[in-house]
C-alpha positions, 0 to 999 in steps of 0.5 A: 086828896080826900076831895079826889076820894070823895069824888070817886066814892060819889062816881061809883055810888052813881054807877051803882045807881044807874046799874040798879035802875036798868035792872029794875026797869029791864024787869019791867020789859014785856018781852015777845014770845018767840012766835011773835018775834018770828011772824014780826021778823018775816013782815019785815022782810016782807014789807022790805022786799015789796018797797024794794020791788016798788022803787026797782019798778019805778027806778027802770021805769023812770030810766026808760022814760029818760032814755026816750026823752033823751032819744027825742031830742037828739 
């Protein structure tokens, strides 16, 4: 019985720890300001737009190509 106690003395103490820890490290964070989190948030839609413009482009084209070849043949 004092085993199992001591156990679960040792689990929180462990617990603690960690929890303290985060916090000292989330002190340490250099968070963005609110004009940098809105220019960096519309690059990227900005550059997910454009890649998906790309592959939209390139998956007709390749599916024309196809559909030609595939009037070739038969």
């Amino acid at each position: 019985m004092a085993v199992a106690k001591e156990k679960q003395k040792e689990q929180e103490q462990s617990f603690l720890r960690i929890i303290r820890e985060t916090r000292t490290e989330l002190r340490k964070v250099v968070w963005p300001t609110r004009e940098e989190t809105i220019r960096l948030t519309i690059l990227v839609i900005a550059v997910s737009a454009a890649i998906g413009l790309f592959l939209f482009v390139g998956d007709t084209l390749f599916i024309w190509l196809y559909s030609q070849l595939v009037g070739v043949v038969q």
